[in-house]
C-alpha positions in Angstrom: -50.8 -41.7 -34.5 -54.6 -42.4 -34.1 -56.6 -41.1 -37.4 -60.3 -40.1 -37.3 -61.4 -37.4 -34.5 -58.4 -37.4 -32.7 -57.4 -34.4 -30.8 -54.4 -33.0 -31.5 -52.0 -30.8 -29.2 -49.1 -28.2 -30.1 -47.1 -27.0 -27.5 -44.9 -24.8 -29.3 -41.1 -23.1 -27.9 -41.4 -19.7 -28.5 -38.3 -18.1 -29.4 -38.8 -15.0 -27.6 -38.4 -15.9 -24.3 -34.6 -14.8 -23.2 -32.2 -17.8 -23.3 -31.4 -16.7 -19.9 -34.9 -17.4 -18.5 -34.6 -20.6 -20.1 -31.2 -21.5 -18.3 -33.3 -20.3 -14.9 -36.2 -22.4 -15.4 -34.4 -24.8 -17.1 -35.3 -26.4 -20.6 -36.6 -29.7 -19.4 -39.0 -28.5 -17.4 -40.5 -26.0 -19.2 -40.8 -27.6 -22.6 -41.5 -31.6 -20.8 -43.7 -29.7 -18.3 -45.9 -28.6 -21.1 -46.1 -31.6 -22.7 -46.9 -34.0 -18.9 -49.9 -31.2 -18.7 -51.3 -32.5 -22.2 -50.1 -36.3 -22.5 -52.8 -37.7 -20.1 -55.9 -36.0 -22.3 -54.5 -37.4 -25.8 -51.4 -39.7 -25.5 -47.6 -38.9 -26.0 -47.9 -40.0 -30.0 -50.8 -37.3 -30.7 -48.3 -34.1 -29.8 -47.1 -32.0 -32.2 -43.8 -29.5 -31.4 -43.0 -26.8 -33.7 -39.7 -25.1 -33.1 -37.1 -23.0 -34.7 -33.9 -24.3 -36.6 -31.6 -22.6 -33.8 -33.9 -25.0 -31.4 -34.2 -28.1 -32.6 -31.5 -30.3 -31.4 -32.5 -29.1 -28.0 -36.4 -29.9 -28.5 -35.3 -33.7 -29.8 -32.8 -33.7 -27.1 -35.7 -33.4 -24.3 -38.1 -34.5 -25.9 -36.7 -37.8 -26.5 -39.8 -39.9 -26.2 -41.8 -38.0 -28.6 -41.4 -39.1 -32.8 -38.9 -37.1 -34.5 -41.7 -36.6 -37.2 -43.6 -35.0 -34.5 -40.8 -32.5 -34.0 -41.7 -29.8 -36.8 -38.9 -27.1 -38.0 -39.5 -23.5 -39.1 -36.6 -22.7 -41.0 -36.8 -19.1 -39.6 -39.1 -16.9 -37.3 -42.6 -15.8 -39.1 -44.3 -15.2 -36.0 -47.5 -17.3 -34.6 -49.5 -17.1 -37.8 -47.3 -19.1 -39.9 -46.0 -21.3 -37.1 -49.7 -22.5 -36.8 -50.3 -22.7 -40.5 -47.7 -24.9 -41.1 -48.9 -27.0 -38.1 -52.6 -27.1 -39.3 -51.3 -28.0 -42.9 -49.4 -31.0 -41.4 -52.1 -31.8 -39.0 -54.7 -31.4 -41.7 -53.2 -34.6 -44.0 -53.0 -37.0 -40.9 -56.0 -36.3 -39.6 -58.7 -34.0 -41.5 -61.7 -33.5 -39.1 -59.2 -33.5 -36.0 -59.2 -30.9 -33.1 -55.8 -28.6 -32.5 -55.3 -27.3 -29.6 -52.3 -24.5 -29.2 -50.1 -24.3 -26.1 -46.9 -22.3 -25.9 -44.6 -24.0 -23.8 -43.0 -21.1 -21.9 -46.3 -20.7 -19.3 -45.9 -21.4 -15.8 -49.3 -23.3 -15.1 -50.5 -24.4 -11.3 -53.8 -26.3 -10.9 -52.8 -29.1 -13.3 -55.9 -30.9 -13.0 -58.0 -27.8 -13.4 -55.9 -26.6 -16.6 -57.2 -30.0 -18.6 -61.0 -29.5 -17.6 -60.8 -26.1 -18.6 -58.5 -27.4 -22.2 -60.9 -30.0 -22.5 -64.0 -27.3 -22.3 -62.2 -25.2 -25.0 -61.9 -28.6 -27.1 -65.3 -29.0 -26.5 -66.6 -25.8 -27.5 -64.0 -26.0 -30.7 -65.8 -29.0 -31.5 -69.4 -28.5 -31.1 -69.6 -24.7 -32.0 -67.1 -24.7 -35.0 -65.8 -21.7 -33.2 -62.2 -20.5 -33.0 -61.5 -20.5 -28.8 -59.4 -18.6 -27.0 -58.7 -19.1 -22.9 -59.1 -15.9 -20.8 -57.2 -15.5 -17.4 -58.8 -13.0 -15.2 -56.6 -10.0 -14.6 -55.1 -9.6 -11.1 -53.3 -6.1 -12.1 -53.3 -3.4 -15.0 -50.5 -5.1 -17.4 -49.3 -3.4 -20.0 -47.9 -6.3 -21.8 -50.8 -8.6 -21.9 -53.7 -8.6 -24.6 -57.1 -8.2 -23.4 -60.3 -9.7 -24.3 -63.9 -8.3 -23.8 -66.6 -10.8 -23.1 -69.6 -11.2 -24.6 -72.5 -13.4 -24.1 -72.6 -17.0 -22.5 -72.4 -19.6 -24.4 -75.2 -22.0 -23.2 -74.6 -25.1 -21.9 -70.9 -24.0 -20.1 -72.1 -23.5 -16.8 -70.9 -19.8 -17.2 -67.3 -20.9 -17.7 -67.2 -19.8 -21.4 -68.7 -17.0 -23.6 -68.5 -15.4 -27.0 -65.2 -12.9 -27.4 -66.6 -9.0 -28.1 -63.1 -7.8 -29.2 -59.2 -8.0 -28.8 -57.6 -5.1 -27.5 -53.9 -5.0 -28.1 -51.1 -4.4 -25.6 -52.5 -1.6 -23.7 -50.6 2.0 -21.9 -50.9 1.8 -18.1 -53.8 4.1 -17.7 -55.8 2.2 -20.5 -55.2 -0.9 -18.5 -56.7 0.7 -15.5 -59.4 1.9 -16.9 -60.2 -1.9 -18.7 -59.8 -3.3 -15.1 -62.4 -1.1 -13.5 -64.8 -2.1 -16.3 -64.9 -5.8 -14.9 -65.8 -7.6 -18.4 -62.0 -8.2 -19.4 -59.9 -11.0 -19.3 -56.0 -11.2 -20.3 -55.4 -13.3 -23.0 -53.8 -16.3 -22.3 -52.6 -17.2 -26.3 -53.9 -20.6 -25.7 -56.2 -21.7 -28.3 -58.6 -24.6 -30.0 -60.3 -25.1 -33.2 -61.2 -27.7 -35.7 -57.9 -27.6 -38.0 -60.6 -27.5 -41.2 -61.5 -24.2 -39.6 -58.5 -22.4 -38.4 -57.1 -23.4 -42.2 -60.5 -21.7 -43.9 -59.8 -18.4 -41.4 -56.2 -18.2 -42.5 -57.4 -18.6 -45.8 -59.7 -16.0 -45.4 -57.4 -13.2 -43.4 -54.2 -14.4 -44.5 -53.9 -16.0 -47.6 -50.7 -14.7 -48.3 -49.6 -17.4 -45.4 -51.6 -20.5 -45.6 -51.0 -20.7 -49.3 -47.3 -20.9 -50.0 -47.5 -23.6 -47.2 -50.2 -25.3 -48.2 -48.0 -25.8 -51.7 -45.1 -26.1 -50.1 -43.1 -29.6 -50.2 -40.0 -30.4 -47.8 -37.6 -28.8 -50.3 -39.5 -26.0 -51.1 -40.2 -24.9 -47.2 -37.1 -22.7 -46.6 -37.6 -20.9 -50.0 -41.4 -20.6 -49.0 -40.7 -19.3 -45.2 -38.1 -16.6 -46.6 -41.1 -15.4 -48.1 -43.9 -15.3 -45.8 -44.8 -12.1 -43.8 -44.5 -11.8 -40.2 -48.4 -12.3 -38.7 -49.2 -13.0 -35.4 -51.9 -15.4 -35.5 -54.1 -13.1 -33.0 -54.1 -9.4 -35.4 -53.9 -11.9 -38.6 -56.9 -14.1 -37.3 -58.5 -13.5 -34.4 -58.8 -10.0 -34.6 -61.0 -10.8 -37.3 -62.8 -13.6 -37.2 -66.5 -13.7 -36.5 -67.4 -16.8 -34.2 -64.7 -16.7 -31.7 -64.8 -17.7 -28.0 -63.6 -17.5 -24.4 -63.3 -19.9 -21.7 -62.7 -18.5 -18.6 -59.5 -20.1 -17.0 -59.5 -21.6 -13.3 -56.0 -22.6 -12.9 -53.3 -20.2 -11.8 -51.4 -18.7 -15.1 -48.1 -16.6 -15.9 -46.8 -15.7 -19.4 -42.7 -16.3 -18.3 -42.1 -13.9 -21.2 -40.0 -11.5 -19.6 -37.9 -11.0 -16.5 -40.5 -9.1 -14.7 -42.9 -12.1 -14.9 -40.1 -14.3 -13.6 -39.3 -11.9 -11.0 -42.9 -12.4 -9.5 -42.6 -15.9 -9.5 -39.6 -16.0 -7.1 -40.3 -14.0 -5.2 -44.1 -15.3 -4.3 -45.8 -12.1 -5.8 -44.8 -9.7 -2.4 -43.0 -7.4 -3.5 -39.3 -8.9 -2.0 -36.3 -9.1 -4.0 -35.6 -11.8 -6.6 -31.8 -12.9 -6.0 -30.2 -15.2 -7.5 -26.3 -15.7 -8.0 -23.5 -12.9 -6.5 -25.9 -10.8 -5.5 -26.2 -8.2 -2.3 -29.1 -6.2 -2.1 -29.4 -3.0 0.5 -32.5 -0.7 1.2 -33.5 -2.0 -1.9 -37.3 -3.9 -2.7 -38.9 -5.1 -5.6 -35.9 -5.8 -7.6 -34.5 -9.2 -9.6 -30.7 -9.6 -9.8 -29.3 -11.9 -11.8 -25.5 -12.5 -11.9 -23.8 -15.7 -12.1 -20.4 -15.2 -11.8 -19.6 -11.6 -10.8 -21.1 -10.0 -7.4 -23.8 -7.6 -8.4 -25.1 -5.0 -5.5 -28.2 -2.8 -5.8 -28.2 0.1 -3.2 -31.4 2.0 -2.6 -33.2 1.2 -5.4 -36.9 -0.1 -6.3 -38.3 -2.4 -9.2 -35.1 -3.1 -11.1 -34.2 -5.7 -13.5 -30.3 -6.1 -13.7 -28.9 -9.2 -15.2 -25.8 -9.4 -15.8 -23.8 -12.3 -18.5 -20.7 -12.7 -19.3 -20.8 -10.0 -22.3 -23.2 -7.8 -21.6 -25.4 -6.5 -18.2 -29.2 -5.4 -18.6 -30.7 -3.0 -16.2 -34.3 -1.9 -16.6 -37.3 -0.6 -14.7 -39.9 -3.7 -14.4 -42.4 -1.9 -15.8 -40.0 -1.7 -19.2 -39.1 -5.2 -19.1 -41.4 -6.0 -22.0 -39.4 -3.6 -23.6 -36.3 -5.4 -24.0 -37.1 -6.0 -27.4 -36.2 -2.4 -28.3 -32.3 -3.5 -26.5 -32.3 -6.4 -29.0 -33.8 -4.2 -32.2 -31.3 -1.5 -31.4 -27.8 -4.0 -31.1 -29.4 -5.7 -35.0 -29.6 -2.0 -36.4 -25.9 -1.4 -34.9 -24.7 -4.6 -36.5 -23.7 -6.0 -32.8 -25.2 -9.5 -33.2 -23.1 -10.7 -31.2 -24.7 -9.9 -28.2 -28.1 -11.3 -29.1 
């Protein structure tokens, strides 16, 4: 690994995205997809990967070419705050005055070539500004389960292409989301940052010290100990909310969270509206919908905008616009002690 300036990337796996989506998209190609959209800019030995223990085998596994030192291990989920801290920490003794650039790897990106001009702008702007930068997509409909961002001035010297962050708005209701849409000054946030790693360590520092501290003690033996501890902060209402000189870049290249099975629907199906089949499925006077069922035949009969997936012990059906929701499904089955179906 190259000391000195060196920028650094971290595509993380994000544990939230349904093991079924990854089955669909398939593992390789979302995780080794986000790392062939980075490797050009910086070089295979400057990537970082921070993963969960449940994870890990499967990370090395595709991963293959990358260190296993490179390969970092939460010993359990403390959302993104802690997942960056302990990054930034590690980053921070390797290389002190580096750039980090954060990229979860469950994005379906297009526009390859215009995803690193516009990374290498937020770099850019990371580096110069000292600012903590954020990239924007431009919102093509009110969703709910997006943040926002409000834009501020233009930053000189961008061409227009990147300005100063007014505020975060949280996951907003539909008619909120309207009603941010028909201002025009909003973009969705994308959760794909850049900042000097001195400086993301002094915010958490400043927001969340009850974070960055225990790790920045913390030794190899201590970290599980240490983790069992932390809170749960999401690095954008721990940080960013916050923070005073944060930024925007306004992203070019065609962007979808793969979050949720509404956001994979749209993706098979082109974005018009037809069904999303896949599996033993039949489908009659019905539009809008994504069936999943491997094994068994599934049929949907006069029905709009359904999600119905259905695994060997257990089927899901949902309205699209819930899909976000699923997390309730999976809080619900912990509080009944049923585990098993997680």
């Amino acid at each position: 690994m190259a000391g000195g300036s060196g920028t650094r990337f971290w595509p993380r796996s994000r544990a939230r995205v349904p093991k079924q989506l990854l089955a669909i998209f398939g593992e390789r190609s979302m995780l080794q997809d986000t790392l062939a959209r980075v490797t050009p800019l910086v070089g295979r030995n400057h990537l970082l990967v921070v993963t969960g223990r449940a994870h890990a085998r499967t990370v090395q596994r595709q991963l293959s070419n990358v260190p296993r030192r490179h390969v970092l291990v939460e010993p359990r989920a403390r959302n993104t705050a802690a997942a960056i801290a302990l990054a930034a920490v590690h980053l921070r003794r390797r290389s002190p005055d580096a750039v980090m650039a954060v990229l979860p790897s469950d994005h379906a990106i297009t526009d390859v070539a215009v995803f690193r001009r516009d990374l290498a702008l937020a770099l850019d702007v990371a580096a110069r500004r000292d600012a903590l930068v954020t990239i924007g997509v431009r919102p093509t409909h009110p969703e709910t389960g997006y943040g926002y961002i409000r834009t501020g001035a233009t930053l000189p010297g961008t061409r227009g292409r990147a300005a100063r962050v007014d505020a975060f708005i949280e996951k907003p209701d539909r008619a909120r989301a309207e009603a941010l849409l028909a201002d025009g000054d909003v973009l969705w946030n994308a959760g794909i940052f850049a900042w000097r790693v001195e400086r993301i360590i002094d915010e958490l520092r400043r927001h969340v010290p009850d974070v960055i501290g225990p790790l920045e003690r913390a030794s190899s033996r201590t970290l599980e100990s240490v983790y069992r501890r932390l809170p749960a902060v999401s690095i954008d209402t721990g940080v960013m909310e916050r923070a005073e000189h944060v930024a925007v870049v306004r992203a070019r290249f065609g962007w979808s969270d793969v979050g949720s099975w509404a956001a994979l629907a749209t993706l098979w199906s082109g974005g018009n509206g037809r069904n999303a089949l896949r599996g033993r499925t039949l489908s009659i006077d019905s539009r809008g919908c994504l069936v999943d069922s491997p094994e068994r035949l599934v049929a949907v009969l006069g029905v709009e905008d359904l999600v119905v997936v259905d695994t060997p012990d257990a089927v899901l059906v949902c309205h699209k616009g819930r899909a976000q929701d699923v997390r309730l499904v999976v809080d619900e089955l912990r509080r009944r002690g049923l585990t098993r179906y997680l």
